[in-house]
N, C-alpha and C positions, 0 to 999 in steps of 0.2 A: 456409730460404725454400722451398725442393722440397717439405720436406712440408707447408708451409703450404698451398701449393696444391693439392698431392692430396688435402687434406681440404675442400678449395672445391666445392663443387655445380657441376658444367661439363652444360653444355645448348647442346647442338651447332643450328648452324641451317646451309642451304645456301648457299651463295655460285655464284650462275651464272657461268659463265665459258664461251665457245663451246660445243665440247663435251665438257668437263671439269667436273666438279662440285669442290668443295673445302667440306669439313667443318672449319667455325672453332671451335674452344671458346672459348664465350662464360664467365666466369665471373662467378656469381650471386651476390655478397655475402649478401643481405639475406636470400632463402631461405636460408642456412645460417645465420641467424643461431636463438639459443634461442626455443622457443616463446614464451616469457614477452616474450623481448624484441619480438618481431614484435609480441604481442599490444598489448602499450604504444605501439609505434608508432603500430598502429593507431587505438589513441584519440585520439591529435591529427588526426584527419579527423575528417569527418563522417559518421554513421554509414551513409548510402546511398552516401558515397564506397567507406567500408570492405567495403561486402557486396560491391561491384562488383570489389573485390580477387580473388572469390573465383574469376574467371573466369581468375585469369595459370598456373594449373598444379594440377596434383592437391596438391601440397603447400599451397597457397592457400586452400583447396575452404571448408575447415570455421575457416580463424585467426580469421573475424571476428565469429566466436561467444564467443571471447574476451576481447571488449573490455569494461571497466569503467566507458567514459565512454559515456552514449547521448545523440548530437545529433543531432538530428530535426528542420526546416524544413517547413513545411507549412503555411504560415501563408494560400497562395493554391491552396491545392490541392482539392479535392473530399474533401469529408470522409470518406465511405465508405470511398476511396484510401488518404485518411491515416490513419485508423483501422484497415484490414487493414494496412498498412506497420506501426505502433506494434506492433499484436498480435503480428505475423508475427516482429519482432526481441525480443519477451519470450516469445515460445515458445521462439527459439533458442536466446535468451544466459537465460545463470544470475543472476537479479534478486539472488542473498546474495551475486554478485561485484560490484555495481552500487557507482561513489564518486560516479556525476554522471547527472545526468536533466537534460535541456534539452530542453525542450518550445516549440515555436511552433506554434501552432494554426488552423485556419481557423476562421474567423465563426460558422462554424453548429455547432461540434462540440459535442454533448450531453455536458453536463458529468458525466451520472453515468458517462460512457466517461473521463472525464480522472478524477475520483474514483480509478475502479477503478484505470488504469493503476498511477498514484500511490500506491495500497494494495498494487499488487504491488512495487516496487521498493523502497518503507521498509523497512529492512532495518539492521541493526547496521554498516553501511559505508557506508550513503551518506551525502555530506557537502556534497555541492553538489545542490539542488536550482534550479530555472529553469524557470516559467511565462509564457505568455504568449500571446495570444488576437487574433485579428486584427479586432477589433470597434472602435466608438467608442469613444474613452476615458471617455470618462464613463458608458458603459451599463455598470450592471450585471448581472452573470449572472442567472439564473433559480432556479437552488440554489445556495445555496454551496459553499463548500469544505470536503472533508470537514475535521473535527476528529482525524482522526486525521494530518492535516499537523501537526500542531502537536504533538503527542506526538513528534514524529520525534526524541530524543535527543543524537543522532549528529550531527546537522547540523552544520556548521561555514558554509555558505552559502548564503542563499535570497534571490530575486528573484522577486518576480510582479509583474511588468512591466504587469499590467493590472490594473483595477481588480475585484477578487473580492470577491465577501461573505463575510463570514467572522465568529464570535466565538469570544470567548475566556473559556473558565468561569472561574470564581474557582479551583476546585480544580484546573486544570490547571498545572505547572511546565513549563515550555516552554524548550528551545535554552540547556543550558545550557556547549555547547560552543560560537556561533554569535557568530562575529566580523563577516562581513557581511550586513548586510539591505538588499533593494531591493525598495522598497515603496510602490504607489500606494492612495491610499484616497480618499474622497468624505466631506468636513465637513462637516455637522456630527456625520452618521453613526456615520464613524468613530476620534469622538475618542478614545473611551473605550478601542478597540481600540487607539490607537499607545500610551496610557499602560499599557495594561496589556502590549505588546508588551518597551515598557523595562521594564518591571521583571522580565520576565522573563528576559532576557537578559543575566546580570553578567559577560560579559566580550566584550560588543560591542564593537567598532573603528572600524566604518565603517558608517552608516546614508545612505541614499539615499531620501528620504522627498518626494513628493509630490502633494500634493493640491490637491482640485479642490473649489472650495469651491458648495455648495445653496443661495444666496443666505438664509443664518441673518443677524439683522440683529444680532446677536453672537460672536463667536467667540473661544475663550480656548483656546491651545494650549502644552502645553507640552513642552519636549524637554527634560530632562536624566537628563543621565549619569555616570557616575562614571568609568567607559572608555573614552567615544567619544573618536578622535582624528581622524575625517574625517567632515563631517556636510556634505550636500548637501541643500537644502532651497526646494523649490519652491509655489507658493502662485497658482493661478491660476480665473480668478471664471468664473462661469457665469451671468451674466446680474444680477451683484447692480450695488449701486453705492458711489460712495465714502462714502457715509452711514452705512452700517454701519462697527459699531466690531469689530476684530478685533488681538489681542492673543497675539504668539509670543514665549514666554518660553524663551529657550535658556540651560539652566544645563548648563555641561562643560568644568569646569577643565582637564581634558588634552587639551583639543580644538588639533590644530596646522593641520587645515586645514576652511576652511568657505565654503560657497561657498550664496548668497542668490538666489534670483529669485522675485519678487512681481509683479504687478501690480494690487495692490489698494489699495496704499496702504498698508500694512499698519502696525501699530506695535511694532517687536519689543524686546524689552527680552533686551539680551547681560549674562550675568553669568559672573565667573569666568573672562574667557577670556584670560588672563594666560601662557597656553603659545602661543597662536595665532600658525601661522607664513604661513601662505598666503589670501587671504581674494578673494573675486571675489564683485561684487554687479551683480546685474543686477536695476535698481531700476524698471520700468515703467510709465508712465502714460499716456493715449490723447488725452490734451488738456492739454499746459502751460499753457491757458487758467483752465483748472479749478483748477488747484493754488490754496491756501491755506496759511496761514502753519505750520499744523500740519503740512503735511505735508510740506514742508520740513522742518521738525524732526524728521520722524520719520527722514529719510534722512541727516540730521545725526549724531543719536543712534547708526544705523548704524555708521555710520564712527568717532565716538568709542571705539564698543564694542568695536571691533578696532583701536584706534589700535596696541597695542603688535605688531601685523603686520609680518612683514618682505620681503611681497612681497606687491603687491596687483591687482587686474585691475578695471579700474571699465571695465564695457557702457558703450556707444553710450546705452541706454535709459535709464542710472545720471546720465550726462555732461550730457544734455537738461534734469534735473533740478536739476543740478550748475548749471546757467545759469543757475540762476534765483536764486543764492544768495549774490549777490557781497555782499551790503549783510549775512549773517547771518554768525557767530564758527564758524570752522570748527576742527576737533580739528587738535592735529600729530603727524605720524608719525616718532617719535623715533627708531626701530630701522626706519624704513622702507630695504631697500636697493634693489630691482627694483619697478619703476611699468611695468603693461601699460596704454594708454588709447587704446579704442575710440570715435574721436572722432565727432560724432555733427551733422548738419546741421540740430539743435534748438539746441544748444548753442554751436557753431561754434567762437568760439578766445577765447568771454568767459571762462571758467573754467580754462583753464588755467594762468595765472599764480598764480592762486592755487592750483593743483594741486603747482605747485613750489613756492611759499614753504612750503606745509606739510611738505613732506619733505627738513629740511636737509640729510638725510644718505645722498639717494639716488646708488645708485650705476647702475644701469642703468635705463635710459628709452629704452620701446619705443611710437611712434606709431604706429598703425592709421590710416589715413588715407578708407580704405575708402567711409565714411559721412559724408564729408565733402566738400561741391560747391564750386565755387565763387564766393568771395563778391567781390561789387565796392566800389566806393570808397563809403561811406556806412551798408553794411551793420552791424547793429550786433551782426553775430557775426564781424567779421573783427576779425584779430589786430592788437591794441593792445599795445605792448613793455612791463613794468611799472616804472614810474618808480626800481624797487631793483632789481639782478641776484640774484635767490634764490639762497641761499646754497650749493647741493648743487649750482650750475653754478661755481661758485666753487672747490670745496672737494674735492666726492668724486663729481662726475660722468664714468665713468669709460669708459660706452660707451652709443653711443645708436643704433637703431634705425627705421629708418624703414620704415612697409610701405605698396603704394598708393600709391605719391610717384605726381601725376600732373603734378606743376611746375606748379598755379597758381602766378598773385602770391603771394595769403596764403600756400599752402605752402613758395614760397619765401623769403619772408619771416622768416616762422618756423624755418627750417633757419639761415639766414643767423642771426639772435640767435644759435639755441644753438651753433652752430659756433663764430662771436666770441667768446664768453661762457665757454664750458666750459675752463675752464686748465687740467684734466687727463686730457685725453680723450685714449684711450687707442686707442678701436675706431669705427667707425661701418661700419654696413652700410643697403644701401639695397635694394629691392623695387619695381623698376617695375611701371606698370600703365596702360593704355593708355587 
């Protein structure tokens, strides 16, 4: 133990005491630790955190020159600012030591300054790349993006958080190490770029894909994969309307979790999705007025596509839509065990009943209560008991959740059933909200 601590770095400070001074040795873990390991520390800050290290002592002065992760905020900053900051940290640090570039950018930064940055840090190690631009989502830059992002080999993950121009040559092979991609694009632009993205990438994992659709009055997209296991997939209009026909074809047999938001109406056709274990659909529409018989169907089909699910999240926006469906054959969820339902003051408490007869076999049911007000006597979204006790309150309901209780009638109503009801309920927890 004694010569542990004579190899400990001691850095004396004074302690006042009337007229007696007293010199305490402080001992300094972290400074004695290896340079490599200080340096690693370092990368979990942020990189203006880590330079500001440099001020704790001479041994401090130069560690943060060796960091490998660079994360850079500057998203509201004065561009000239944030452009000598980027410089000033690739002059210091060694770009062939670079695993991570995380960029946020302000509005006005001159893309051929992000280009260059970008060309100095590709490098045979870097594997996380991270774009992003504090601009309208839907404006496009002015140049695009260089092409030599896309030769980047080494990748293993990229996100451009914002929307870039970008193409992709036929002779370029691209990211054949690159398991996550997060990635906004503008349809009907950039359809041909997400097809030619999949196929470039054969051992993807996890896609993050969303788009903003040019009011095209058709639209054919297609996602499949041979490796995706987590696909997030967003689909929001810019001015078109539900008359346009628009068509997402997701084929990805090993897909285990997939998570939908649309507000278009959209018609997606699911195939293959026979491993899917998690599934949340945030199903959009601006007018329940508007809805017609197809488009019910298509959020039908939805739900069919991922019946064999074993935990499911249906939005507030999904549930409104849900209202409107009690007279149409809904799919059942055989392997369903965890139901999250964001209940919704479109919808009220008509659809729920039949949210449980479809899932004979669930085990945990979690209410969100959130978006949901108060309904009075006559209302024709308060809760009606269903003339059958669904069988998963019977059988294998096993803990139930409530968030946002704010003790109406209806909600208490509704608690009262499934309390009564559930013969094997094991857990309940509750969430008030004022």
């Amino acid at each position: 133990m004694d010569s542990e601590l004579k190899s400990l770095q001691k850095r004396p400070f004074i302690q006042k005491g009337s007229y007696k001074k007293e010199v305490v040795e402080q001992l300094d873990r972290i400074s004695d630790l290896p340079y490599h390991v200080i340096a690693q520390i370092l990368s979990f800050l942020g990189t203006e955190e880590a330079i500001r290290t440099s001020v704790l002592s001479s041994r401090w002065r130069y560690l943060w020159k060796g960091i490998t992760c660079i994360s850079l905020c500057g998203a509201n900053s004065d561009p000239d600012k944030f452009s000598n900051l980027v410089k000033h940290v690739l002059l210091n640090c060694s770009p062939l030591n670079f695993q991570a570039f995380d960029l946020a950018c302000p509005s006005a930064i001159d893309l051929c300054r992000l280009n260059a940055w970008i060309g100095c840090v590709l490098n045979h190690k870097l594997e996380k790349l991270k774009l992003w631009i504090n601009k309208y989502f839907y404006e496009l830059p002015e140049r695009p993006l260089a092409q030599f992002v896309l030769s980047c080999n080494t990748l293993v993950t990229l996100k451009l958080d914002s929307c870039f121009d970008f193409h992709i040559p036929e002779s370029i092979v691209c990211f054949p190490f690159l398991k996550l991609l997060d990635i906004d694009v503008i349809f009907p632009d950039h359809n041909g770029v997400v097809n030619r993205l999949l196929s470039c990438c054969p051992v993807l994992e996890e896609l993050d894909l969303f788009g903003y659709v040019d009011s095209p009055k058709v639209l054919k997209i297609d996602v499949s994969s041979s490796t995706l296991r987590k696909l997030s997939f967003g689909l929001q209009d810019q001015g078109g309307s539900w008359e346009n026909e628009f068509t997402i074809t997701i084929n990805t047999p090993d897909l285990e979790h997939l998570s939908i938001e649309d507000d278009l109406i959209s018609r997606f056709v699911l195939k293959n999705l026979v491993r899917v274990q998690t599934v949340e659909v945030n199903y959009c529409v601006f007018s329940l007025g508007l809805l017609r018989p197809e488009h019910i169907n298509r959020l039908l089909e939805i739900l069919k596509g991922v019946a064999a699910a074993e935990a499911l999240i249906l939005n507030w926006n999904t549930l409104g839509v849900l209202g409107s469906t009690l007279s149409y054959t809904w799919p059942t969820f055989p392997n369903l065990k965890r139901l999250i339902v964001h209940l919704s003051a479109f919808s009220g408490w008509t659809c729920f009943s039949k949210v449980l007869h479809s899932a004979p076999c669930l085990e945990v049911l979690i209410l969100d209560m959130e978006g949901i007000y108060e309904l009075y006597d006559g209302d024709k979204y308060q809760w009606n008991p269903p003339d059958i006790i669904p069988n998963c309150l019977l059988e294998h309901l096993e803990e139930i959740g409530i968030l946002c209780f704010r003790g109406n009638k209806d909600q208490l109503q509704v608690v009262e059933y499934l309390l009564n009801n559930a013969q094997v309920l094991v857990y309940e927890y509750w969430l008030l909200f004022g």
